[in-house]
N, C-alpha and C positions, 0 to 999 in steps of 0.2 A: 290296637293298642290305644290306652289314653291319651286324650290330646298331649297333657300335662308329664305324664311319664316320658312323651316320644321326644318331649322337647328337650328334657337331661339326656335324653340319648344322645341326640343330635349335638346339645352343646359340650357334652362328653366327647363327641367324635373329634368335634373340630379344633378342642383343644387337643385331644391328642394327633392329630394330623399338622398340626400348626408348630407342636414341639418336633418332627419327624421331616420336617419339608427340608429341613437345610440339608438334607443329606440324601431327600428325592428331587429336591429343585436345583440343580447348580445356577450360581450366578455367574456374573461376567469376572466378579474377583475371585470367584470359586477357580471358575476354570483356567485362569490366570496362573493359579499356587500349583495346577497340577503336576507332577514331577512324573513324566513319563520314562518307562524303563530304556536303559540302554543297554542291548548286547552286547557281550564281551569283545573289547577290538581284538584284532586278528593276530596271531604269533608265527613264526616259521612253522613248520610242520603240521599246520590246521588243515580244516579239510573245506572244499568248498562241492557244492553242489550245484551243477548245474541241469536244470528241467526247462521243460516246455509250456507251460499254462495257458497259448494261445493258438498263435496261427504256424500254420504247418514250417518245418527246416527242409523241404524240398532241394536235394542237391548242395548241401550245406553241412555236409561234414568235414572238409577242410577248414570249412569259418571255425567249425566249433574245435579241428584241431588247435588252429589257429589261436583260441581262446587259454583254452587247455595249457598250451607253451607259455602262455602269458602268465599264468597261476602259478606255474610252474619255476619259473624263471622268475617268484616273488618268493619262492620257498614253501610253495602251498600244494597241497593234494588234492585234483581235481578228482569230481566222481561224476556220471552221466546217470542221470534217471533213467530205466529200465525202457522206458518207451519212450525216450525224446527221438528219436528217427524216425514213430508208428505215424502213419499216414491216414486223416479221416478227412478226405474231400480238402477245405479251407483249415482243419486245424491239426495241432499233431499228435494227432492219434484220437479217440475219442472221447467224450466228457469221461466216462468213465478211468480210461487209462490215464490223461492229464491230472484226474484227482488222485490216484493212486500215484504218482510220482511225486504231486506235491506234497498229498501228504507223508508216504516215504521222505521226504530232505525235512518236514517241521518235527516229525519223530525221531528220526537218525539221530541219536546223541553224539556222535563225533562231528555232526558235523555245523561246522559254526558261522555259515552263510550260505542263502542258496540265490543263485544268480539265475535269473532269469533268461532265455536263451532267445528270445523277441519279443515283440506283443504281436498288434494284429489284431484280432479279437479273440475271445475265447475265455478270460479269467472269471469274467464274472458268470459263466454256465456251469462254475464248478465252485464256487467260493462257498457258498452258504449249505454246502456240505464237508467243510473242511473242519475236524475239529482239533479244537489249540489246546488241548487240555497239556498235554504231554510238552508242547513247545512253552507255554507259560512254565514249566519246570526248568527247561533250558533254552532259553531264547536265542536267536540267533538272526543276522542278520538278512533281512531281502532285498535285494537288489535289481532295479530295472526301471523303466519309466515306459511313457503311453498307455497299451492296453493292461500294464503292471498297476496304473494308477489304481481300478479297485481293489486289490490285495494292500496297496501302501495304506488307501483308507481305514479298509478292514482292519486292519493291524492297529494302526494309527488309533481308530475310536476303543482299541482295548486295551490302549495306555503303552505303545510301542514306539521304538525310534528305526525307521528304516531309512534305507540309501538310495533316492531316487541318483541315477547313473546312469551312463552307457552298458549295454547287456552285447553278449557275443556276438550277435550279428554283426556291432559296428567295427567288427574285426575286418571286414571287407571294405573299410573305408579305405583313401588314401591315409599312408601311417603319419606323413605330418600332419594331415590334418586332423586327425582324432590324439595329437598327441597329449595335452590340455584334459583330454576324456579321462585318458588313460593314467595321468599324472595324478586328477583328484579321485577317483575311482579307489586308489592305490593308498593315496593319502585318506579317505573316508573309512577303508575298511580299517588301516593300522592305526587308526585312530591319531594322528597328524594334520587335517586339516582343520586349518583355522580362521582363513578366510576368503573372499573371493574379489576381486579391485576390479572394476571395471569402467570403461570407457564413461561418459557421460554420455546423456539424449537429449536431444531437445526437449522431446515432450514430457518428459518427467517432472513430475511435482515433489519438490525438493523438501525435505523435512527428515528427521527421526524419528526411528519407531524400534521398539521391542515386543518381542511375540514368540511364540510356536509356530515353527514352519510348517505349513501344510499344503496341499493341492493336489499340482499331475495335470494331465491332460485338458481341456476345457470340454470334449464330451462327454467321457466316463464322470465327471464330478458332475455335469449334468443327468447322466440316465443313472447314477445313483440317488437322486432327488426323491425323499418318500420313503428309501429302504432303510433297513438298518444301518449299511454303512453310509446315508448321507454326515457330511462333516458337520462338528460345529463348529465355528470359522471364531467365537465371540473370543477378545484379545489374542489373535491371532494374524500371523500376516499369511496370507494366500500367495501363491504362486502358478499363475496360470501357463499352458503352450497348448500350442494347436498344430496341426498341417492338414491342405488339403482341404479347407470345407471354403466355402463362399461366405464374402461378409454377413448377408443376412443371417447364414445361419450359426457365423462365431454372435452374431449382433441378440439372436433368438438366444441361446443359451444363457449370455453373460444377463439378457433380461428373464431368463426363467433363474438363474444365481441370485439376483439381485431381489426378486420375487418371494426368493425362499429365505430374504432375509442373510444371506451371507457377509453382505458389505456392511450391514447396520450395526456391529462392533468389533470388527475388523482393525486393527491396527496400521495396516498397511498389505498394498498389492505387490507383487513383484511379475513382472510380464517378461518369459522366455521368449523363445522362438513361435512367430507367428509364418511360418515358412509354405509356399506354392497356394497363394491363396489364391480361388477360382476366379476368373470374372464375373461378376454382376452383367447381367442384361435382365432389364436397361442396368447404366449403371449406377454401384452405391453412391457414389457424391464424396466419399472421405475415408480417409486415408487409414490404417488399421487402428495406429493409435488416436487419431481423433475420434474413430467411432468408439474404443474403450474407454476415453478419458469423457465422451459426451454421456456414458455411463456413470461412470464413475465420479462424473462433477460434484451433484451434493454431497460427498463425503470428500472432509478434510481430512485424511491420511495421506502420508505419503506414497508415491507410486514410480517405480522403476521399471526402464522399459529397455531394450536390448539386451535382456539377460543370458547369456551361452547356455543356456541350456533347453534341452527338448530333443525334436527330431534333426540336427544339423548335426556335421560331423561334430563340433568343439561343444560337447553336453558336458558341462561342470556340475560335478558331483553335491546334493544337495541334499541337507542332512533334515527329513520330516521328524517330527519330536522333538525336534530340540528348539531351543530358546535362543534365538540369533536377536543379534542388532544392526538395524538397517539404518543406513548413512547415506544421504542422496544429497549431493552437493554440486554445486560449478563445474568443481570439476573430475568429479570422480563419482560412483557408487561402491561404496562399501559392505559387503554381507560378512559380518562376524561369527562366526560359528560358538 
């Protein structure tokens, strides 16, 4: 081609890619205005769904009676995914039969939330075979938290509002003490919860902030890093928990987060349950929240820390997709829903 031809090409292109970017580039106030869908809250005689998407229910059908009663006794019609009892090794039942349930409860038009029955591992060996076409007709709500966290994302990055909450298993708890679970669980799904008060911390950096709730677990939002459901966290407040790993390795993830640019327009962190974390040998030197907040230093956002929710019994129910306001003061933390 002519020098001289290719160069109207070229500047033909760029003006037209240059009119077209605001709607292939989102900005930080782009993704700020986005208005993410909410399922419809829940009414007497709805139906809820409960499935397995992870690790196996081994000797766990009275828990899941147990659950059932509870639906039950809110006026709701539980249903059991066809294979939540099937047994493959560590998970329940196999990739195959887990996607086949899940996606039976995103198809089932009556049914207008599906409750997660544990995590564990297993969601994301099935996820990126799940397709939404039919649930994008009727959306409905998902519920659960941990190994649920890549499903919340998933959802989350296609413009959804899901119910990070207590899921069946914690029917095995003691009942006072998941009573709190069970209280906003109930409130999230009827649409009633409005907000969450909590104790103050020390270590909390005190400030206001507004955002989109997003997060879950602190590994799953690390090993989703790269995929398509990594988050994008820009005017949003994160919400991290964890159990069970050792500080270097909550320390390695929050710096492979920070790496991939999560905190960099971030509005604010909110920090769950950091619960049985391992020993260090030798050891780390500090304490869980000085090793997030010696992260988290260059960024002036506010940051809240003892938040009930995660793997403990008392997980308050936490609305992703939606637009809260965060109040961390003397003497209170406030999450506005």
């Amino acid at each position: 081609m002519h020098f001289k031809s290719l160069f109207y090409v070229l500047l033909f292109m760029s003006c037209t890619y240059s009119k077209s970017s605001k709607i292939t580039f989102k900005t930080p106030q782009t993704m700020a205005s986005k208005k993410y869908i909410r399922p419809a809250i829940l009414q007497v005689g709805d139906t809820i769904a409960i499935v397995a998407p992870a690790g196996i229910l081994k000797s766990r059908k009275k828990t899941i009676e147990a659950a059932q009663m509870l639906l039950k006794n809110w006026g709701l019609v539980p249903v059991l995914g066809p294979h939540l009892f099937s047994e493959s090794y560590h998970f329940a039942g196999t990739d195959a039969q887990r996607l086949k349930d899940l996606q039976w409860a995103l198809d089932k038009p009556d049914v207008k939330a599906i409750w997660c029955a544990r995590g564990g591992y297993g969601s994301m060996r099935i996820m990126d075979e799940l397709n939404f076409e039919t649930f994008k007709k009727n959306p409905k709500w998902l519920v659960g938290y941990s190994d649920v966290t890549a499903l919340h994302n998933q959802l989350q990055n296609l413009g959804y509002e899901t119910l990070h909450a207590m899921m069946p298993i914690n029917m095995e708890e003691d009942a006072k003490a998941i009573t709190a679970s069970i209280t906003s669980l109930k409130a999230g799904l009827f649409g009633t919860l409005e907000k969450h008060s909590i104790e103050p911390n020390k270590s909390n950096r005190m400030g206001s902030a507004k955002g989109v709730l997003t997060g879950g677990n602190l590994t799953l939002l690390t090993a989703q890093l790269g995929s398509a459901s990594q988050l994008d966290t820009r005017n949003k407040i994160l919400f991290i928990e964890e159990i069970g790993e050792y500080k270097y390795h909550i320390d390695r993830m929050l710096q492979s987060l920070k790496r991939a640019g999560y905190f960099d327009h971030c509005n604010g962190v909110i920090v769950g349950d950091m619960m049985d974390i391992k020993a260090n040998s030798p050891a780390w030197g500090t304490g869980i929240e000085e090793l997030i907040m010696n992260i988290l230093d260059p960024y002036d956002f506010p940051v809240a820390f003892g938040i009930p929710a995660g793997h403990k019994p008392e997980n308050r129910a936490l609305i992703f997709g939606r637009s809260i306001d965060l109040n961390i003061t003397k003497s209170e933390t406030i999450i506005r829903f």
